[in-house]
C-alpha positions in Angstrom: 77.4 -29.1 -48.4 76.2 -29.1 -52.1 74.1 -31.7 -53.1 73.0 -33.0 -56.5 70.0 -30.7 -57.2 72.2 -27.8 -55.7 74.6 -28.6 -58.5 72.2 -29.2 -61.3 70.8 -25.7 -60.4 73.9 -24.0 -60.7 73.9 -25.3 -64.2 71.0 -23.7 -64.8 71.8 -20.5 -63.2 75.1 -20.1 -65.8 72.9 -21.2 -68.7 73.4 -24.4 -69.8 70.9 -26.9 -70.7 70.4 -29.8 -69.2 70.5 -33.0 -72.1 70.4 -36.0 -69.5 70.5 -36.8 -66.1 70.5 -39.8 -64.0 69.8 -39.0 -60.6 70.6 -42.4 -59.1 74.4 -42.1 -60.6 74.1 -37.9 -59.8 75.6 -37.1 -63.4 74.3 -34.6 -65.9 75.1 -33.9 -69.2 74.4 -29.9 -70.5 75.4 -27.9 -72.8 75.7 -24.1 -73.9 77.0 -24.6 -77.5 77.3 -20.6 -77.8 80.0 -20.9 -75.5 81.3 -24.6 -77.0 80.3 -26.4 -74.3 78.6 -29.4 -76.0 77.7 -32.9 -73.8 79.7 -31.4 -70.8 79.4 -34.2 -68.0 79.3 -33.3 -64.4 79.3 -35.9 -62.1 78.6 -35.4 -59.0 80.6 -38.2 -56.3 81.3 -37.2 -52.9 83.4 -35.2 -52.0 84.3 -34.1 -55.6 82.4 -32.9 -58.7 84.0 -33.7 -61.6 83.3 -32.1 -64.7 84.5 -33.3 -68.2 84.2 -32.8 -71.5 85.2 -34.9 -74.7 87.4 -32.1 -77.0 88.3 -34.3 -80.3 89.0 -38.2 -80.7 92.6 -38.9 -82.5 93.3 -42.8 -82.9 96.1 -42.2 -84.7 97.8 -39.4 -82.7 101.4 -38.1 -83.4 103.5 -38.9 -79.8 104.3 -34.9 -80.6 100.5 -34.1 -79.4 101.4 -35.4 -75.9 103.8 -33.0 -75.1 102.2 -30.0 -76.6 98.9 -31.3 -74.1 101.1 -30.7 -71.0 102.4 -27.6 -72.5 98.9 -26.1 -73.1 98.0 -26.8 -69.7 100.1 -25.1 -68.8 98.4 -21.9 -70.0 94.6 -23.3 -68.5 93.2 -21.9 -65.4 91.0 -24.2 -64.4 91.3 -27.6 -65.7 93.3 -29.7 -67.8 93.5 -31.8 -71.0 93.9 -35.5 -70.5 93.8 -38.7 -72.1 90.3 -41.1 -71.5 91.6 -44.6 -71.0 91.9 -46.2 -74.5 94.7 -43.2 -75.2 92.2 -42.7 -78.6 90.1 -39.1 -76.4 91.4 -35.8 -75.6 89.1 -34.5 -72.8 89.3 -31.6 -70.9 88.5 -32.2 -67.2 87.9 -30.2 -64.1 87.3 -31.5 -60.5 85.9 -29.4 -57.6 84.8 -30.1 -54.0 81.7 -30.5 -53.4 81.7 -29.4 -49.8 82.1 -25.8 -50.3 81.1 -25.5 -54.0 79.3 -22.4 -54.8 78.3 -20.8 -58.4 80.7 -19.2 -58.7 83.8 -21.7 -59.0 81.3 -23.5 -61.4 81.2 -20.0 -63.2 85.0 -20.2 -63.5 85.8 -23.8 -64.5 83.1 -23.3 -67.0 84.8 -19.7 -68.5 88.3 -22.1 -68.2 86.8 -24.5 -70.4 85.4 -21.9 -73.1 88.7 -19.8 -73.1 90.7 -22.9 -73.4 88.5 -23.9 -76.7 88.9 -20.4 -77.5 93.0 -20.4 -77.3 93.9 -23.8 -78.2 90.7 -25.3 -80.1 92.3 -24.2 -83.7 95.5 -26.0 -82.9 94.1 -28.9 -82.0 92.0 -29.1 -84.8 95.0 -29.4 -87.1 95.9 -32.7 -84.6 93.1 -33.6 -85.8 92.8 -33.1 -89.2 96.2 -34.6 -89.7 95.9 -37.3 -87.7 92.6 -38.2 -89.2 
């Protein structure tokens, strides 16, 4: 089974740089801003690693946005969009187990997260923009 310093080294091996860590709550926060990865947290909770990163905040979002989130995740292969709590965050957000986690599926849920910036990040700019 992976552990917490298995997982931070991982990170390392795919390039990103760790910003924070707290090893008593086992989360990290990197980054590889090459790749748009920027404050990526991965927190590590038995039996799952879940990784998630904050994509743009809209307080004033058009109910329009909501359905076109489900429709692009539909195109995602690793991953998905969601809401945080308040309804206000559009994050993207990965979960993989722990107990058989190798670099590689961290390889892939990190190449997920750059191609979905890289196919959808224009669009929801403009949600942005316009709902600024």
């Amino acid at each position: 089974m992976a552990d917490f310093e298995t997982v931070k080294s991982y990170l390392l091996d795919v390039n990103l740089t760790i910003l924070e860590e707290n090893d008593d709550e086992q989360l990290v926060v990197v980054q590889n801003e090459e790749n748009g990865i920027q404050h990526l947290v991965v927190d590590c909770q038995d039996p799952t690693v879940v990784l998630e990163q904050l994509i743009l905040r809209l307080p004033n979002a058009d109910p329009g946005l909501y359905k076109r989130l489900l429709q692009m995740n539909r195109t995602l292969v690793h991953g998905a969009f969601a809401l945080d709590d308040s309804g206000e965050m559009v994050l993207w957000r990965d979960t993989l187990q722990l107990a058989n986690l190798d670099p590689n599926e961290i390889e892939a849920s990190l190449d997920a997260l750059t191609l979905a910036l890289a196919e959808h990040g224009s669009e929801l700019l403009d949600y942005a923009h316009a709902n600024a």
